[in-house]
N, C-alpha and C positions, 0 to 999 in steps of 0.2 A: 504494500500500500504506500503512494505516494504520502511525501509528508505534509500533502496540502490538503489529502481526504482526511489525514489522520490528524490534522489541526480541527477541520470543519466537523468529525465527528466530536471530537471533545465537547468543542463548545457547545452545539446540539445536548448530550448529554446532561452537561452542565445547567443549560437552559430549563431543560426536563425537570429534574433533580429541584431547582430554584422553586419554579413553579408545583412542583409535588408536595414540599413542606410547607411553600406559603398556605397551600391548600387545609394541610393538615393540621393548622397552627391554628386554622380559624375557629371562633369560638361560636357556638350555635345556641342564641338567643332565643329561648323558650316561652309564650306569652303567657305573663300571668292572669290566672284565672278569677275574673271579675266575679267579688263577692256580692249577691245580692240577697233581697229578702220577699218571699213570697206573696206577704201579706201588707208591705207598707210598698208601692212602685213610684220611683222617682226618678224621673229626667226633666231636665230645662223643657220649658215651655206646656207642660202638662199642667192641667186643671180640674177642680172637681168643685160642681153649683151645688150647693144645699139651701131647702127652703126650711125654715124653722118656724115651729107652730107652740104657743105655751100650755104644758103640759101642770094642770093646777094641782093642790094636793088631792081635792075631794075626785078624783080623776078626768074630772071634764077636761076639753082638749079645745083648747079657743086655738083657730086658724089664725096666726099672723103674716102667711105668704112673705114671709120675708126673706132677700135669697140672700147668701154670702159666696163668693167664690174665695177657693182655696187656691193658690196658681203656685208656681216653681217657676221664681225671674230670673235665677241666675245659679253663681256656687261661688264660693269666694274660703280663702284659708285661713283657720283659726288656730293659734298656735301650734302650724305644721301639718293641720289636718284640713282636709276638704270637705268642708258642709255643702248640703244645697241649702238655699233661699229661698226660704218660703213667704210670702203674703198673705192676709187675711183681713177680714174687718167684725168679726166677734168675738171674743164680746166686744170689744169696742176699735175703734176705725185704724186702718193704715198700722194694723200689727207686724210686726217680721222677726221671724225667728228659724234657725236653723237645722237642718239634719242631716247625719251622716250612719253609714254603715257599719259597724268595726269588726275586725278580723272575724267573730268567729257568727258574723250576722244578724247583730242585734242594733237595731234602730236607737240613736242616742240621740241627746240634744247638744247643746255646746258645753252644758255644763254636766255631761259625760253620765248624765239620767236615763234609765231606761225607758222608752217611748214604744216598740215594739218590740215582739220577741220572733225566733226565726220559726221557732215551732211552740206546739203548744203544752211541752213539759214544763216550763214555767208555772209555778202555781205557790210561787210566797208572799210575803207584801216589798212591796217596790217603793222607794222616791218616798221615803216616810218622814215627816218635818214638823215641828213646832214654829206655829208663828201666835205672834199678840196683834190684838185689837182690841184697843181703850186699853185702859188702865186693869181692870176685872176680867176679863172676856180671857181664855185660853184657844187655841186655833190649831186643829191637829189635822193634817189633809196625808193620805197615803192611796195608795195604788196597789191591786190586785189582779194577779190574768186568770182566766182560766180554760179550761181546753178548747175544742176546735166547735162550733156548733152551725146549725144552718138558719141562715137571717135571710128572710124575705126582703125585697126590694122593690121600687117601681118598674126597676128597668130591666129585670128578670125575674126569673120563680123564686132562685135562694142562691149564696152566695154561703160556701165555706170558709167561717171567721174567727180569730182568735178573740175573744172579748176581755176588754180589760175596764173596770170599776174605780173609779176612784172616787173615794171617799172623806169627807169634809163632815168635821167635826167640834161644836163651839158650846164650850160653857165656860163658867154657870148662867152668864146672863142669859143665854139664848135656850136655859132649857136642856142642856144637853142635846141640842138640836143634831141629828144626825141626816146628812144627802149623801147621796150615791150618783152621782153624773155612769151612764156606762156607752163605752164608743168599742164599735165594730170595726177591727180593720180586716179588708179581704185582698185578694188578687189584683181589682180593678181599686183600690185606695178604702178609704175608711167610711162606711156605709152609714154612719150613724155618730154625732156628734151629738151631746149635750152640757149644759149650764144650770146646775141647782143654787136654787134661791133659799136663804134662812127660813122661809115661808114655808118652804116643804115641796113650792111650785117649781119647774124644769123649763127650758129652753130647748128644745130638742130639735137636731135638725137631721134631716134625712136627705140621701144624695140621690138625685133626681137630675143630672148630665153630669158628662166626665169627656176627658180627654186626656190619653197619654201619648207622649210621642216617641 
């Protein structure tokens, strides 16, 4: 072999060789896999109407047609962590408050509370807190889940839902007064919202359109 084939194979070779390890060297970026949650669905630009009707103690149900929309304007980071942005106007107007997912799928707030659960083994008391009002008045609010159940709706037969209770609790001045607010979250977002009053009467709102995107 002359030694102008035998220059032209090396370098051939060599080129080979170059390219074989650069090949081998690369590293194969695996996509991680987006934790979600069955029962609370969230992306930018989704929304859910509720019209809310007052539900009295003696159980009459006075109609107030009154709607609120729930909507997702945006997601912004909270100490390192990605919330979405939510909007609302009850109980009262231009509310905004936050949610995010955490690793093992449970719906939180900013202040790292639990808001949903991913399944419905959950069954202790959640987000338990003492607060005052006036001077005499004690103020005890907690949060309970319990399993999976079927909630009717306007906009289908039934919806399979985690329900979770929270509970609002005030004496002495008020009697020992005890409400239960209870909200339904399902697949399509949370079916069922309410607001209890010292009176014993509720706010109740029920979801009647939606949109996710």
């Amino acid at each position: 072999m002359s030694q102008k084939y035998l220059l032209f194979a090396i370098l051939v070779t060599g080129i080979y060789s170059c390219k074989k390890e650069d090949v081998e060297t690369l590293n194969v970026v695996t996509p991680t896999e987006q934790i979600s949650n069955n029962y609370f669905p969230m992306t930018i630009g989704s929304y859910w109407v509720y019209e809310f009707d007052m539900h009295l103690a003696n159980g009459t149900i006075v109609d107030n047609n009154i709607i609120d929309t729930v909507m997702v304007i945006g997601d912004t980071l909270i100490s390192g962590e990605s919330y979405f942005v939510f909007e609302k106007n009850k109980p009262s107007s231009n509310i905004i408050y936050y949610r995010r997912i955490n690793e093992i799928g449970e719906v939180v707030s900013q202040n790292n509370q639990l808001i949903c659960p991913p399944d419905n083994s959950y069954s202790n008391i959640y987000n338990s807190h003492y607060g005052f009002s006036g001077l005499d008045t004690t103020y005890h609010y907690w949060e309970e889940f319990s399993g999976l159940t079927e909630v009717n709706n306007v906009l289908v037969d039934s919806y399979e839902c985690i329900q979770m209770t929270a509970y609002h609790q005030a004496w002495p001045s008020f009697g020992s007064a005890l409400i239960a607010d209870t909200n339904f979250f399902s697949s399509v977002g949370m079916l069922q919202r309410s607001y209890g009053f010292l009176s014993g009467s509720k706010q109740v709102g029920t979801l009647v359109d939606y949109h996710i995107e």
